[in-house]
N, CA and C of each residue as an Amber inpcrd file, in Angstrom:
protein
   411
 128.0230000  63.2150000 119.3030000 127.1690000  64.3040000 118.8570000
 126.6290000  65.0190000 120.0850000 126.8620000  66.1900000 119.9390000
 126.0240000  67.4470000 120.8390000 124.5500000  66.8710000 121.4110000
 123.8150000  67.1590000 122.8220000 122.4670000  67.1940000 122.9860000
 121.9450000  68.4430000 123.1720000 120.6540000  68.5210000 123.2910000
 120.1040000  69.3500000 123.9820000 118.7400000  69.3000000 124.5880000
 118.3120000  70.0140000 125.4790000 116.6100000  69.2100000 125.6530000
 116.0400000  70.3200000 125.7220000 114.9940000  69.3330000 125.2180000
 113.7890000  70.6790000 124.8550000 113.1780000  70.7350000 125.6950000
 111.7740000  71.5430000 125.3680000 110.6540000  71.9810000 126.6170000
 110.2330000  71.1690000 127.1690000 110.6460000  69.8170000 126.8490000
 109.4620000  68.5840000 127.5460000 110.9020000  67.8420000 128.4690000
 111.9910000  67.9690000 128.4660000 113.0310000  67.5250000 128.9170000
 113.8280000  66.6720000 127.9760000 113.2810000  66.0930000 127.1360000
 113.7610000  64.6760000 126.3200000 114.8450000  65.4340000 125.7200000
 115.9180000  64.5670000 125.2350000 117.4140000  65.0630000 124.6290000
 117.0430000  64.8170000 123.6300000 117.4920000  65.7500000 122.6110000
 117.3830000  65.6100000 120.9810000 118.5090000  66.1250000 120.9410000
 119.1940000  65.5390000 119.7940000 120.3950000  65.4180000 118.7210000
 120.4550000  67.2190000 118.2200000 121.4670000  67.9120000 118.1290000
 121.5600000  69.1700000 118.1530000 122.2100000  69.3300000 116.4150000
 121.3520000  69.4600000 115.4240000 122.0050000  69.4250000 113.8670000
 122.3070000  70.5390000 113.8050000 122.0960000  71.9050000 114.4220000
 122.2090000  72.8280000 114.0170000 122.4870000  74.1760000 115.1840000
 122.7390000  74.9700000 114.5890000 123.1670000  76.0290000 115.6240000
 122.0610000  77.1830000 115.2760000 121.3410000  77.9980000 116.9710000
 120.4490000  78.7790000 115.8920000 121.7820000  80.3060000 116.2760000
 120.9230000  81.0770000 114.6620000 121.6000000  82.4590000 114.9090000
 120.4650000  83.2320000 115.1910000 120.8680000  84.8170000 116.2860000
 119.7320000  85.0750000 116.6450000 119.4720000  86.0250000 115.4020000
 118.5680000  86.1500000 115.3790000 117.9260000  86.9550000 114.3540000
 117.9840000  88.8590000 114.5350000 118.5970000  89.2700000 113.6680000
 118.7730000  90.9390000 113.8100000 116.7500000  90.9610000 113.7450000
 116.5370000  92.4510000 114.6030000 115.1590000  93.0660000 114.4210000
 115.0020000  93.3860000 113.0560000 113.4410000  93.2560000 112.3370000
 113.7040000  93.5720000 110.8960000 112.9970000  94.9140000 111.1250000
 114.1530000  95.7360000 109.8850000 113.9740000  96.9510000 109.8340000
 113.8200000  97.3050000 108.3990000 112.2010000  98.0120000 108.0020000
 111.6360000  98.4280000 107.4260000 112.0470000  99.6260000 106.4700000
 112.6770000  99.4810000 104.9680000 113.6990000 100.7520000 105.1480000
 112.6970000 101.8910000 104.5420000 111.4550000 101.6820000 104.7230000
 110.0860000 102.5390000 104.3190000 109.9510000 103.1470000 105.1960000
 109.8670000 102.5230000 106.7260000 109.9930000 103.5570000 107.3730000
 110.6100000 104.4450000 108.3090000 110.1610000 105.9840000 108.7360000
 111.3380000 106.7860000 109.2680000 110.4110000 107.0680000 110.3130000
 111.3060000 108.3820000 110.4250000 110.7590000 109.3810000 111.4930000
 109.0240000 109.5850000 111.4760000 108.8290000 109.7720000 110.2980000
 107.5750000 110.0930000 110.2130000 106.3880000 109.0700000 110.3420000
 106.3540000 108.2540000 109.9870000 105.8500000 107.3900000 110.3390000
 104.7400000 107.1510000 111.5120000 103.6900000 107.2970000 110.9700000
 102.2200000 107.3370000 112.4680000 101.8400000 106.1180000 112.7770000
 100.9360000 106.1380000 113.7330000  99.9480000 105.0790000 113.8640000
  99.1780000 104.6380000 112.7480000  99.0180000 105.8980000 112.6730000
  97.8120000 105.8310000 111.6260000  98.4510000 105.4030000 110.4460000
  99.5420000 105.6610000 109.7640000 100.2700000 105.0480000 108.4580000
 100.4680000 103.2240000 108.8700000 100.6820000 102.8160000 110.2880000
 100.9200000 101.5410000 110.1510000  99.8640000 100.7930000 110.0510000
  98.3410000 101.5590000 110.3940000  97.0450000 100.7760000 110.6300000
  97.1190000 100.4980000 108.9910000  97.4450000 101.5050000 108.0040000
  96.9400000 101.3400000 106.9190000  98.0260000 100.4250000 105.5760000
  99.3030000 100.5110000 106.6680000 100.0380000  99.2540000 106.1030000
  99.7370000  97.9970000 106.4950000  99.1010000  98.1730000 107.2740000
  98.8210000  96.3630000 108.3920000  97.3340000  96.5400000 107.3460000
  96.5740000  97.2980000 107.2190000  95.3780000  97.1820000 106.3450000
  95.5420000  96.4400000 104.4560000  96.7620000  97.0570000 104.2030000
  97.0880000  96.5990000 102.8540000  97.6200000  95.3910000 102.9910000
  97.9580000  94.6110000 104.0760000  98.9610000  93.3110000 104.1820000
  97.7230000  92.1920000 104.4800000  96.6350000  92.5010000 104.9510000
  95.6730000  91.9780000 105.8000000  94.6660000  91.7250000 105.2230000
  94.2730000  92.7880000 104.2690000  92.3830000  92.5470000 103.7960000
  92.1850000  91.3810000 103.2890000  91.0850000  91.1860000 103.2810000
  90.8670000  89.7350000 102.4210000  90.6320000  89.7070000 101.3940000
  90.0520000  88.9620000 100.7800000  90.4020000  88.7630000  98.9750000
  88.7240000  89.3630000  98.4380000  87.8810000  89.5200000  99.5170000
  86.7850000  90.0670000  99.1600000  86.8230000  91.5720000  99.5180000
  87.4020000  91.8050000 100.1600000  87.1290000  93.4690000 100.7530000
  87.6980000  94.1580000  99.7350000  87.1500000  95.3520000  99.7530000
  86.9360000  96.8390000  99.0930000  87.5300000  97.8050000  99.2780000
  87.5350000  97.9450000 100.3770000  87.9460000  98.8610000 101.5800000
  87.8590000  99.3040000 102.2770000  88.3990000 100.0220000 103.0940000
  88.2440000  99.9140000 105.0940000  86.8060000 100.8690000 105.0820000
  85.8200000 100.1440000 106.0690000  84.7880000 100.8230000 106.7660000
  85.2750000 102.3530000 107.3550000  84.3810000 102.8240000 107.3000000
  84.4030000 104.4770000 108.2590000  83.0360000 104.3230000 109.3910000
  82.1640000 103.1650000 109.5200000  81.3030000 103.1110000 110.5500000
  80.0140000 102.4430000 109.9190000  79.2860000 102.4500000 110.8150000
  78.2470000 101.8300000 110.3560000  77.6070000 102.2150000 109.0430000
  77.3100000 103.3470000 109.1790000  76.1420000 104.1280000 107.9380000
  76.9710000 104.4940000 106.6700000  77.8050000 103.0300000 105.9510000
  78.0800000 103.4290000 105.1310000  77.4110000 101.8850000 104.0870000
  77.6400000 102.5410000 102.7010000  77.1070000 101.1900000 101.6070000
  78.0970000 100.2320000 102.0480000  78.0570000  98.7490000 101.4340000
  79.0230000  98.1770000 101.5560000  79.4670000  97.3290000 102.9980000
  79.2120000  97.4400000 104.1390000  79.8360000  97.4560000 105.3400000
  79.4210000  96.1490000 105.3570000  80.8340000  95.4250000 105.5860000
  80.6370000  94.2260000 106.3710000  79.9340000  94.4120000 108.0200000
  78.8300000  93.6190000 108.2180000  78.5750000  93.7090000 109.9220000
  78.5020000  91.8840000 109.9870000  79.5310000  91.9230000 111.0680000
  79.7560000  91.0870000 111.8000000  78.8320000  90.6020000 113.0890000
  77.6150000  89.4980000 113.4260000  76.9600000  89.9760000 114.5170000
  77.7340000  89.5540000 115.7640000  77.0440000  90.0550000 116.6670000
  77.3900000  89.9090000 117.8130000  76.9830000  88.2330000 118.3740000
  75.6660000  87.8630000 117.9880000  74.6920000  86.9400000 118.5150000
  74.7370000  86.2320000 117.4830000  74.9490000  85.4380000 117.4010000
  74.3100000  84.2920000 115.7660000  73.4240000  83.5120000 116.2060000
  72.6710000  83.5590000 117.4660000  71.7400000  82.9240000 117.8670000
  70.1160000  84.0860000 117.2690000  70.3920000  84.8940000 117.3450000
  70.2230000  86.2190000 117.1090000  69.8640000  86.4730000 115.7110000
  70.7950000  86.3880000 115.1180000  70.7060000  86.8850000 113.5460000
  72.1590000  86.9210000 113.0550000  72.3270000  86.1730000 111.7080000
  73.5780000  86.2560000 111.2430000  74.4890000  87.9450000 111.0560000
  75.3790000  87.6980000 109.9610000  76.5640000  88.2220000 109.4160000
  75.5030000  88.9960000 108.5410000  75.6790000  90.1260000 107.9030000
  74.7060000  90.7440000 107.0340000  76.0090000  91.8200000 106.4790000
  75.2950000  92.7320000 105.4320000  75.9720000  93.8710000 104.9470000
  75.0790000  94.6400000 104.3610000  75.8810000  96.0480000 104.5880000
  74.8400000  97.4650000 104.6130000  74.6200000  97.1890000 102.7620000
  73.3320000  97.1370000 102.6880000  72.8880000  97.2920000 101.5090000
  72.3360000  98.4490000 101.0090000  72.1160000  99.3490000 101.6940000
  71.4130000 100.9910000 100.7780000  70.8470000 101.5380000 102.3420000
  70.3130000 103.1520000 101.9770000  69.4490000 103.5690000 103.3100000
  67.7650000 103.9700000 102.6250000  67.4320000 103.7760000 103.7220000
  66.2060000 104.3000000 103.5520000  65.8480000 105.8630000 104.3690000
  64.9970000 106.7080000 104.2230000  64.3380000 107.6750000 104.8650000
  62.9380000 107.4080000 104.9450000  62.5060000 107.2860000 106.5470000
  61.2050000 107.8070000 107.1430000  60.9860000 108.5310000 108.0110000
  60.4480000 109.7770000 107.4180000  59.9400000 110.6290000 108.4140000
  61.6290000 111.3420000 108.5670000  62.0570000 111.8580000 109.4880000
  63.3190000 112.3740000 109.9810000  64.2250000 111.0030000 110.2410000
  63.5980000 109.9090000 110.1730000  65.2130000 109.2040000 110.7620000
  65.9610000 108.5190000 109.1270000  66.9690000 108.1420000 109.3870000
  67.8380000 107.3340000 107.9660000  67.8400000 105.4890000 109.0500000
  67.3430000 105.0870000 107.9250000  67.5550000 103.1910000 108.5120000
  68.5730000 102.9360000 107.5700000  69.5820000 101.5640000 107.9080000
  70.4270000 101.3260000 107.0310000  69.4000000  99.6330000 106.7050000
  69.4340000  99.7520000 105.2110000  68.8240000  98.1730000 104.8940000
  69.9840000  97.4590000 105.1380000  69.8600000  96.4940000 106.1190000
  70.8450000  95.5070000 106.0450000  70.2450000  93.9790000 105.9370000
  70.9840000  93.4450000 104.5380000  71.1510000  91.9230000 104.0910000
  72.0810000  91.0190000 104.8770000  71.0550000  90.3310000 105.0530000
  72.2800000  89.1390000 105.9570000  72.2800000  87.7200000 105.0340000
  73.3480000  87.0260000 105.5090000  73.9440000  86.5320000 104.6060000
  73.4110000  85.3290000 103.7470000  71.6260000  84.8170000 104.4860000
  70.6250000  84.2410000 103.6070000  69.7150000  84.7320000 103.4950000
  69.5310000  86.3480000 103.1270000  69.0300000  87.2160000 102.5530000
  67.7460000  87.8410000 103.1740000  67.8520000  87.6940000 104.3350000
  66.4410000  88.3630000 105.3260000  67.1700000  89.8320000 104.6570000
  65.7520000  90.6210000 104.9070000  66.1320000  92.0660000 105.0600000
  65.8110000  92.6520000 106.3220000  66.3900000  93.5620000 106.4620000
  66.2690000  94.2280000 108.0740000  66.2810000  95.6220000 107.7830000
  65.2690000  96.6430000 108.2910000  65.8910000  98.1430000 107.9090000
  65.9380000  98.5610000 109.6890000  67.3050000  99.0820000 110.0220000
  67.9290000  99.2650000 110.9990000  68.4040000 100.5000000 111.4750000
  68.5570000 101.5480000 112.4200000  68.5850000 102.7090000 112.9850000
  70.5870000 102.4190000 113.1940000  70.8950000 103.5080000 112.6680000
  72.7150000 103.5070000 113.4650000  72.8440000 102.6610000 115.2520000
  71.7610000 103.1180000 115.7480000  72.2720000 102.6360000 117.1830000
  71.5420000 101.2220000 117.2860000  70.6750000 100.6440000 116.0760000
  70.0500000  99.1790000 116.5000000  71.5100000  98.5710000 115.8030000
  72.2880000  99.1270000 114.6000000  73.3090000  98.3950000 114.2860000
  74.4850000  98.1230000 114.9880000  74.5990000  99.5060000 115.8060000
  75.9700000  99.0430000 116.8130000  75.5090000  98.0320000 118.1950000
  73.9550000  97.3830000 118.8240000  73.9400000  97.1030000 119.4050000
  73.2270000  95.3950000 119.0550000  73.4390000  95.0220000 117.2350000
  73.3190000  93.7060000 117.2080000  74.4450000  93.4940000 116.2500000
  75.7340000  94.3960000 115.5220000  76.5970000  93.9750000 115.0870000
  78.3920000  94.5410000 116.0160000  79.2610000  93.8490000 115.9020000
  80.3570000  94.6500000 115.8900000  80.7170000  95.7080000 114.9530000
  81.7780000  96.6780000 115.5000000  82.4260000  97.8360000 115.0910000
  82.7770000  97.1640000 113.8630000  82.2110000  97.5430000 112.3790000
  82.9400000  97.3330000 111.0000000  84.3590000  97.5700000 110.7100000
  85.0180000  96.5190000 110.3620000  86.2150000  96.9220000 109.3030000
  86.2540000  97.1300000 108.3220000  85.6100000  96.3770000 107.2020000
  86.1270000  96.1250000 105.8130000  84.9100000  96.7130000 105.0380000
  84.5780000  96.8140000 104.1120000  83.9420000  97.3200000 103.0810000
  83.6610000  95.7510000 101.7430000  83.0090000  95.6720000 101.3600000
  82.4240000  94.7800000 100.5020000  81.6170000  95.2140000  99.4440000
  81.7790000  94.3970000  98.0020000  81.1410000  94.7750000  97.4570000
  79.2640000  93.8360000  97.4800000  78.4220000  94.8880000  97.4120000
  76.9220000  94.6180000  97.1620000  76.4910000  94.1460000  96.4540000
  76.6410000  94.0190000  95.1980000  76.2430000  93.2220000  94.4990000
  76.0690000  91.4940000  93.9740000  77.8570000  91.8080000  94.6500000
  78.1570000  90.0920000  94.0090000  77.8090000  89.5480000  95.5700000
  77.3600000  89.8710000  96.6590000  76.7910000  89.2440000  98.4420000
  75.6540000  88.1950000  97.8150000  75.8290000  87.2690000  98.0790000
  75.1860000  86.1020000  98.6060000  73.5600000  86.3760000  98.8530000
  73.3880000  87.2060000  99.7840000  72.2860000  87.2830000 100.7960000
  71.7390000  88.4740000 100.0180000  72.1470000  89.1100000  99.2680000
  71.4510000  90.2930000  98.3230000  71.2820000  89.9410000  97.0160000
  71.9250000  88.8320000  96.6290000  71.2960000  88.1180000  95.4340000
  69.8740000  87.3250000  95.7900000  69.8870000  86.5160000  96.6720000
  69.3830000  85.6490000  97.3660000  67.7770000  86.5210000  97.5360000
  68.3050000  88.0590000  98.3930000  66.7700000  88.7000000  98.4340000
  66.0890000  89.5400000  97.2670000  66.9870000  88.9200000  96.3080000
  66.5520000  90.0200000  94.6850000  65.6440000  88.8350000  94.3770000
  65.9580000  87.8280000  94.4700000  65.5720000  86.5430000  93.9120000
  64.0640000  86.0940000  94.3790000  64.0740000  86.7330000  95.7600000
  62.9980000  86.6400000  96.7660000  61.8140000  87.8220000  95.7840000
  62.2960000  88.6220000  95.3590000  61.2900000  90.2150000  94.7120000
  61.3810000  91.4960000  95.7080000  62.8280000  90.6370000  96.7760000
  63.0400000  92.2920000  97.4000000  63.1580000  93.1330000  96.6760000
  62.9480000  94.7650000  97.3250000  63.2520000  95.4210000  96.5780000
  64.3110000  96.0580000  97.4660000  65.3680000  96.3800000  96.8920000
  66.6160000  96.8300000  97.5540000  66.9660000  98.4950000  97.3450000
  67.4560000  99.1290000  98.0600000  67.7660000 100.4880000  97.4890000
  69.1410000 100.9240000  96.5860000
């Protein structure tokens, strides 16, 4: 019988022959075909079984925020906005239901850039602060 050795040197018994594999080709797509069409095929192959759909940035309902710090403050999601005075805060629920009302630039500098979209209602941490007598927007 045939050997061969692998990455570690040791000879193993050769059962099989490999074939190389042709590149797989997509017959969806052509010429046209963007970046931007593959972000949103890699988006449909990818989301998770909770997401909604893709974020557009912080100041939207829904937004998964991911933190930066978990020493810090957890995982939360944009739960509604508020208005005071001239500025918009986004209420954000985190994921054992503190509330936080937060400025666009306090969110990009204690969460990461959002992907996904979630739904509000059925969150953990917004049941959790209904339960508390938050009042949510």
């Amino acid at each position: 019988m045939a050997q061969s050795l692998n990455q570690t040197g040791f000879a193993l018994p050769v059962t099989h022959f490999r074939v190389p594999r042709q590149p797989y080709k997509d017959e969806s797509m052509n010429e046209e075909t963007t970046l931007d069409n593959l972000e949103e095929l890699t988006e449909l192959t990818l989301r998770p079984h909770w997401a909604i759909g893709l974020a557009e940035g912080y100041m939207q309902r829904g937004v998964q925020l991911c933190t930066r710090d978990g020493r810090r403050m957890g995982n939360a999601v944009v739960a509604g906005f508020e208005t005071r005075g001239e500025k918009t805060f986004a209420v954000a629920v985190t994921d054992v239901g503190t509330v936080m009302r937060l400025t666009q630039g306090e969110l990009a500098e204690c969460f990461h850039e959002p992907k996904w979209l979630m739904d509000v209602v059925s969150h953990a941490g917004v049941q959790r602060a209904r339960i508390a007598g938050e009042t949510l927007p």
